[in-house]
C-alpha positions as CSV (number, residue, x, y, z in Angstrom):
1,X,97.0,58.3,287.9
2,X,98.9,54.9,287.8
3,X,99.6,52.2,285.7
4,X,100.1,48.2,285.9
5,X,100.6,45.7,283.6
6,X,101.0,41.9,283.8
7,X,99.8,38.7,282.7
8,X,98.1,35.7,283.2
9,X,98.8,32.5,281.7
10,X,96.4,30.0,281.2
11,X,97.1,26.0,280.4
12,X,93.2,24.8,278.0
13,X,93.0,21.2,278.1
14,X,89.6,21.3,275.6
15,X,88.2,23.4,272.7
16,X,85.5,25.8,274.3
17,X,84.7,28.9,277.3
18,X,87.5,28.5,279.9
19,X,85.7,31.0,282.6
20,X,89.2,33.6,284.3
21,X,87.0,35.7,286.3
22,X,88.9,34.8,289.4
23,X,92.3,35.0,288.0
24,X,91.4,38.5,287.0
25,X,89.6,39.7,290.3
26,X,92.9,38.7,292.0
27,X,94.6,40.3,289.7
28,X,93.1,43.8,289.8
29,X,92.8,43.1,293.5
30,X,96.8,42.8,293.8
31,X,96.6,46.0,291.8
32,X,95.4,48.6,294.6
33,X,93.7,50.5,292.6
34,X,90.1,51.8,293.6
35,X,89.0,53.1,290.4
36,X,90.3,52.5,286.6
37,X,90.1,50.9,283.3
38,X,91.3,47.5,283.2
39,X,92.3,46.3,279.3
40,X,92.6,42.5,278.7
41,X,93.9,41.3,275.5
42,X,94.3,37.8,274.0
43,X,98.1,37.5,272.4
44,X,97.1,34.8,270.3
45,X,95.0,34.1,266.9
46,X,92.8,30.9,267.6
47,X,91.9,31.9,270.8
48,X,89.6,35.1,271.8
49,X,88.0,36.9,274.9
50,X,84.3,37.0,275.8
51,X,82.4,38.3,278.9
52,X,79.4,36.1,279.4
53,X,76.6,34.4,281.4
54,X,78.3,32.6,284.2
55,X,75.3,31.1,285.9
56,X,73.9,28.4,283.7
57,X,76.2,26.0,282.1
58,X,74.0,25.8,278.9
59,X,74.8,29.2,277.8
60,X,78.0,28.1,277.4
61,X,77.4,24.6,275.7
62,X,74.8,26.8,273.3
63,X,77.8,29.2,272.6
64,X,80.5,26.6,271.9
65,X,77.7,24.4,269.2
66,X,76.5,27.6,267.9
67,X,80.2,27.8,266.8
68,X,80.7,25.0,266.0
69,X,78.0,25.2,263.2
70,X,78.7,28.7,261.7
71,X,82.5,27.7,261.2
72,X,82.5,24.1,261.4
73,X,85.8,21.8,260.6
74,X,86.1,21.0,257.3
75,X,88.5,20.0,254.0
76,X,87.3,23.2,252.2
77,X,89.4,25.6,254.1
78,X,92.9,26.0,252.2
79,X,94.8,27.1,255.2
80,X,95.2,23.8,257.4
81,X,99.0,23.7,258.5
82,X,98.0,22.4,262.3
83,X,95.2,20.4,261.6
84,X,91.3,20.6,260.5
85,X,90.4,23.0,263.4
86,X,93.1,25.3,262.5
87,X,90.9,27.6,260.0
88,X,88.2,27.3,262.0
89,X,89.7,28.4,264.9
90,X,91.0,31.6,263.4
91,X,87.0,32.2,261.4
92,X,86.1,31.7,265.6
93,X,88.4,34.0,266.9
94,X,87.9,37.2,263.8
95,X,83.4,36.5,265.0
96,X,84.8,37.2,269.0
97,X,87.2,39.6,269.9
98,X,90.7,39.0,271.6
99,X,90.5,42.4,273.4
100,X,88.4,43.8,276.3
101,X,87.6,47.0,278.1
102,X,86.6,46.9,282.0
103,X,85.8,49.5,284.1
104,X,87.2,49.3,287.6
105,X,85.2,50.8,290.2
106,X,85.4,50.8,294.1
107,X,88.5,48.4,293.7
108,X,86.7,45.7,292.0
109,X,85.5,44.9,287.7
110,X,82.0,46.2,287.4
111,X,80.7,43.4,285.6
112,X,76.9,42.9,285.7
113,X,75.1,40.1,288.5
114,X,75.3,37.6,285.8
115,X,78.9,38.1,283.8
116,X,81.5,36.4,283.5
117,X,85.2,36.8,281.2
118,X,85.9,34.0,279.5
119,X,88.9,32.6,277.3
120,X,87.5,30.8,274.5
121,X,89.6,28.4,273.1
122,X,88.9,27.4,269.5
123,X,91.1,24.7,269.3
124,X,90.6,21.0,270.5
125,X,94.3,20.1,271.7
126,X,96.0,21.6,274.8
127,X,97.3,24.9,274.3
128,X,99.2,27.7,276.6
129,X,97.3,30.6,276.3
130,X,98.5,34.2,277.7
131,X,96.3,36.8,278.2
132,X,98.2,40.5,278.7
133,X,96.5,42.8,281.4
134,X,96.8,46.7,281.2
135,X,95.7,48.9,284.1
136,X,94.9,52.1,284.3
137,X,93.5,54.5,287.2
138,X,93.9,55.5,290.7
């Protein structure tokens, strides 16, 4: 059994679902491992992790105005230190999850036909986002 760790830094220009699958293909890929668990975790609080639909762009659009509508900006929200998005972000990020599990098999993620990891940032200027990977198989 072996390990590997690393991480992957990702620069969001937008709110909304920032699709990494590549950057994490090549990363288990660099790995050499044929078979494992791969855990990815978001290291921040108004950002979070999802695994997806990567085929039609509306599924993403839906996601980011369902959001948008069950946690909407607004002046009722006490904590607002960075801004009107700032609580909403965080109410984004505790309804998603900042951490995921992926099996590794045959030296490649055994995602489904259709999926797709995505970052989904909450907020609407620029950030630097880091995601920390965690490998763990043979």
């Amino acid at each position: 059994m072996r390990q590997a760790s690393g991480q992957i830094v990702i620069d969001t220009s937008r709110q909304g679902l920032i699709e990494v699958t590549d950057r994490v293909v090549r990363w288990v890929a660099d790995q050499g491992m044929r078979d494992g668990l791969l855990t990815l975790f978001c290291r921040h609080t108004s950002a979070s992790l999802l695994i997806q639909e990567n085929a039609a762009r509306e599924v993403r659009s839906d996601l980011e105005a369902y959001f948008a509508r069950i946690a909407p900006e607004s002046d009722v929200y006490a904590h607002d230190d960075e801004g009107p998005d700032d609580m909403p972000a965080h109410l984004r990020t505790a309804l998603t999850q900042v951490s995921l599990s992926i099996p590794v098999a045959d030296g490649g993620l055994a995602l489904g036909t259709w999926q797709g990891i995505y970052l989904f940032e909450h907020r609407r200027r620029p950030h630097r986002r880091t995601l920390a990977l965690h490998m763990l198989g043979e």
